[in-house]
VEXPAVO-771216 format. One record per residue: residue number from 1; x, y, z of N, C-alpha, C in turn; residue in three letters. Coordinates in pm, 1 decimal. Layout:
NODE  num      n.px      n.py      n.pz     ca.px     ca.py     ca.pz      c.px      c.py      c.pz  residu
NODE  NUM         X         Y         Z         X         Y         Z         X         Y         Z     ALA
...
END
This chain:
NODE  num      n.px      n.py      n.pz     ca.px     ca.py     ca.pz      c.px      c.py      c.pz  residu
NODE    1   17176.3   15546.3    6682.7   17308.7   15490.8    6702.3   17407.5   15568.0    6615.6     UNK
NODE    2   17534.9   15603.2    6664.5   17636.0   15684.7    6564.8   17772.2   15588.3    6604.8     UNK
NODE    3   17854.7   15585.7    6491.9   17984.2   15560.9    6546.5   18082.8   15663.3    6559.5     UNK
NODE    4   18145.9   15637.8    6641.4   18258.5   15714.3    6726.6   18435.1   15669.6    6714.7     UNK
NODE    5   18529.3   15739.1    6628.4   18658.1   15668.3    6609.4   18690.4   15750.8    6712.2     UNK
NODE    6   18851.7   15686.4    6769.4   18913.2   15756.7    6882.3   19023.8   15796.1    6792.7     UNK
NODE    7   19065.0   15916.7    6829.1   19192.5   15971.8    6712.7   19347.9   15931.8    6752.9     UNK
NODE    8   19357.8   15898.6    6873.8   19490.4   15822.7    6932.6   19453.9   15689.4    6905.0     UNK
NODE    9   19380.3   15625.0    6958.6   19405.2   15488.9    6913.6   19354.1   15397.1    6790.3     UNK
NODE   10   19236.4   15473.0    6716.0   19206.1   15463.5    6591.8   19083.7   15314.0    6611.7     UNK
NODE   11   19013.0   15324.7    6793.4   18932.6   15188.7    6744.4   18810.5   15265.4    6724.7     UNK
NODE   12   18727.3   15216.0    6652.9   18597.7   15236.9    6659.4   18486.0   15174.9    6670.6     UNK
NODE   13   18398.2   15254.7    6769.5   18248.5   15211.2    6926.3   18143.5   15262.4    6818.8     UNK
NODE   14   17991.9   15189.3    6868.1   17899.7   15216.0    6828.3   17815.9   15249.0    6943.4     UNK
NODE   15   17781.8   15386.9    6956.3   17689.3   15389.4    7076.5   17557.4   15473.5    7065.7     UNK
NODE   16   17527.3   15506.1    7137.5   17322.6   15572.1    7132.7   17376.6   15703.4    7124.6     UNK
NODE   17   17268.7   15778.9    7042.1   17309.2   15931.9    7014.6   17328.4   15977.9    7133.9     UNK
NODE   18   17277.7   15986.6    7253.7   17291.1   16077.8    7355.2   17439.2   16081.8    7405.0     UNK
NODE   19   17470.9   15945.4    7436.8   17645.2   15909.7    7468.3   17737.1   15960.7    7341.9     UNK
NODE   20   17679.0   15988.7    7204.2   17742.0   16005.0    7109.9   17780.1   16161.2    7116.5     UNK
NODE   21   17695.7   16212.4    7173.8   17723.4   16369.5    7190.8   17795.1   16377.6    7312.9     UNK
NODE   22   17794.0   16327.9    7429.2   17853.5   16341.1    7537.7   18014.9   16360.2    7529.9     UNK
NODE   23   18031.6   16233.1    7448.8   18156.2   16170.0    7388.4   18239.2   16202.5    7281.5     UNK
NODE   24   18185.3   16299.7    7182.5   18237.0   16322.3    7054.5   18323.7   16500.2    7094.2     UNK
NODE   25   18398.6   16547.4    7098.9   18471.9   16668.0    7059.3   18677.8   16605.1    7051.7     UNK
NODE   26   18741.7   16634.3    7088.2   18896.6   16654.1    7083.3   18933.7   16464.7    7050.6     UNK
NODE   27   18896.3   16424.0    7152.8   18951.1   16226.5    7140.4   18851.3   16154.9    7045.4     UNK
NODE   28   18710.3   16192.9    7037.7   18628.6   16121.7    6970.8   18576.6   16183.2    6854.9     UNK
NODE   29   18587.2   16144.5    6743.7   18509.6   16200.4    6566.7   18410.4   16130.9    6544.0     UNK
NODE   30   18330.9   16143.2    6506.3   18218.2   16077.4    6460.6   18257.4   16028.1    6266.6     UNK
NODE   31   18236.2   15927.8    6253.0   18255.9   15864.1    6089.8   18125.4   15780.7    6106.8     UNK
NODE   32   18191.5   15741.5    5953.8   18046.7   15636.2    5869.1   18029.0   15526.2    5912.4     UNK
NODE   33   17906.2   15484.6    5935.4   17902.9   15314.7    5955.0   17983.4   15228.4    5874.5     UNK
NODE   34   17974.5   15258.8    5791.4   18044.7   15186.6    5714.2   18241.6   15125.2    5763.7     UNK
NODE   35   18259.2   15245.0    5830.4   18363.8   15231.6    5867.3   18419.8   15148.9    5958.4     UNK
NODE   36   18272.2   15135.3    6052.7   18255.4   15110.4    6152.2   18256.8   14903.1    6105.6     UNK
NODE   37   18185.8   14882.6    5991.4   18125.6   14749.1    5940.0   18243.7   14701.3    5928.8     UNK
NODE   38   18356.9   14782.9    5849.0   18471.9   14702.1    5803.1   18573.2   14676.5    5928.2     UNK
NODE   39   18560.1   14779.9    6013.9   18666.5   14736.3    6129.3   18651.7   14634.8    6215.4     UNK
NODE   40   18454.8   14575.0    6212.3   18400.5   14475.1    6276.9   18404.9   14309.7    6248.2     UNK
NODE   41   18395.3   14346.2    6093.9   18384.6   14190.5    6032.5   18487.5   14178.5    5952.9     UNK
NODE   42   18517.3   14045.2    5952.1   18648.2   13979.4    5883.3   18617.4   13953.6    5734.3     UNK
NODE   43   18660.4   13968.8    5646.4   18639.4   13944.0    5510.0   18658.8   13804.7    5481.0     UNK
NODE   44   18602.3   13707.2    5434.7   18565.6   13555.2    5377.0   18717.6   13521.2    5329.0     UNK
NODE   45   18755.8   13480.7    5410.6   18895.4   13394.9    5269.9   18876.0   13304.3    5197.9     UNK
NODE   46   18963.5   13297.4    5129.0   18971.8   13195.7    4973.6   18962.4   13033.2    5023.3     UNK
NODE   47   18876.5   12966.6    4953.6   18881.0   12793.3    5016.2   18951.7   12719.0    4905.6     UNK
NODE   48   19018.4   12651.7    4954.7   19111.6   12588.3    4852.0   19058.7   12455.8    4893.9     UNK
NODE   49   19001.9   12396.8    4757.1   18932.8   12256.2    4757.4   18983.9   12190.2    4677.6     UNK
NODE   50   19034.7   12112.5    4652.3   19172.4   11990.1    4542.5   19227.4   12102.9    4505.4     UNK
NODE   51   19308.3   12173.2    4579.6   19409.3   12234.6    4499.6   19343.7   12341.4    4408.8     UNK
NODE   52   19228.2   12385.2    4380.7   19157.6   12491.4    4315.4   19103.2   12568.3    4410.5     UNK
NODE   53   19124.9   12687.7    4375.6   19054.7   12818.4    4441.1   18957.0   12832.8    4387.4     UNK
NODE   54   18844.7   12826.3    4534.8   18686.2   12819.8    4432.0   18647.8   12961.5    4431.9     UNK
NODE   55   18503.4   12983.7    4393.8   18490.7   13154.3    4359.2   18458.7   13213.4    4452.5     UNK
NODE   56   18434.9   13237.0    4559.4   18441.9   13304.6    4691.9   18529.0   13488.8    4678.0     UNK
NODE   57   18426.1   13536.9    4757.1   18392.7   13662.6    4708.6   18391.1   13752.2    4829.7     UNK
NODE   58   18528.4   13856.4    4871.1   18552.6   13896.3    5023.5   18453.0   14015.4    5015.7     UNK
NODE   59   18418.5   14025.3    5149.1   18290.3   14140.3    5192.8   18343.3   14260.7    5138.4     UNK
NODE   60   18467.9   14327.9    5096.6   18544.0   14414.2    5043.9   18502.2   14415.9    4890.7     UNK
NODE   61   18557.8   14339.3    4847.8   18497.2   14333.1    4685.7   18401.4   14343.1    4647.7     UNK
NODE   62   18287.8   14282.5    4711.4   18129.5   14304.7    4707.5   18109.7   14449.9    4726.6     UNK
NODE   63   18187.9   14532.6    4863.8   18124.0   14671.5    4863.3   18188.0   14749.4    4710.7     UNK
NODE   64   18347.9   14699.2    4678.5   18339.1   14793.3    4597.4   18265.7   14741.5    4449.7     UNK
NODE   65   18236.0   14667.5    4427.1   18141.7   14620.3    4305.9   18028.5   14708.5    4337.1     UNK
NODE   66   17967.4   14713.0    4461.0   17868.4   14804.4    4438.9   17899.9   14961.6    4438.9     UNK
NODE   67   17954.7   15023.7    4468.9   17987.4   15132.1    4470.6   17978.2   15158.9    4296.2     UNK
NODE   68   18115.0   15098.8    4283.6   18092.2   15118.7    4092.5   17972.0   15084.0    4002.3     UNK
NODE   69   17872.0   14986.1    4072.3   17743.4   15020.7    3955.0   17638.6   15136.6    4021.7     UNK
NODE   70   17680.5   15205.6    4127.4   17599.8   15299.8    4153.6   17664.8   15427.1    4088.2     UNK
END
């Protein structure tokens, strides 16, 4: 599986290597999954329970926490 950004419209597909080569030169680039993870899933928002923000922790912050202890 590779992902595929489109350079005009900036969405990005996940598809099977063979379509990935078919598909990839001038409209299509190939990038990181990763790229692919963040454009897919929504990051956790904050829950506000009596008026306190509890500790809730967005999928963003988690990647870069890990990045920095690696």
């Amino acid at each position: 599986m590779k992902c595929l950004k489109n350079q005009k419209t900036g969405n990005i597909i996940r598809v099977d290597d063979k379509q990935a080569e078919q598909m990839a030169g001038n409209t299509w680039k190939y990038v990181a999954k990763e790229e692919w993870k963040l454009a897919t899933r929504t990051p956790k928002q904050l829950e506000v329970v009596n008026d306190q923000i509890t500790d809730t922790v967005t999928i963003s912050e988690k990647q870069l926490k890990r990045k920095k202890s690696k």
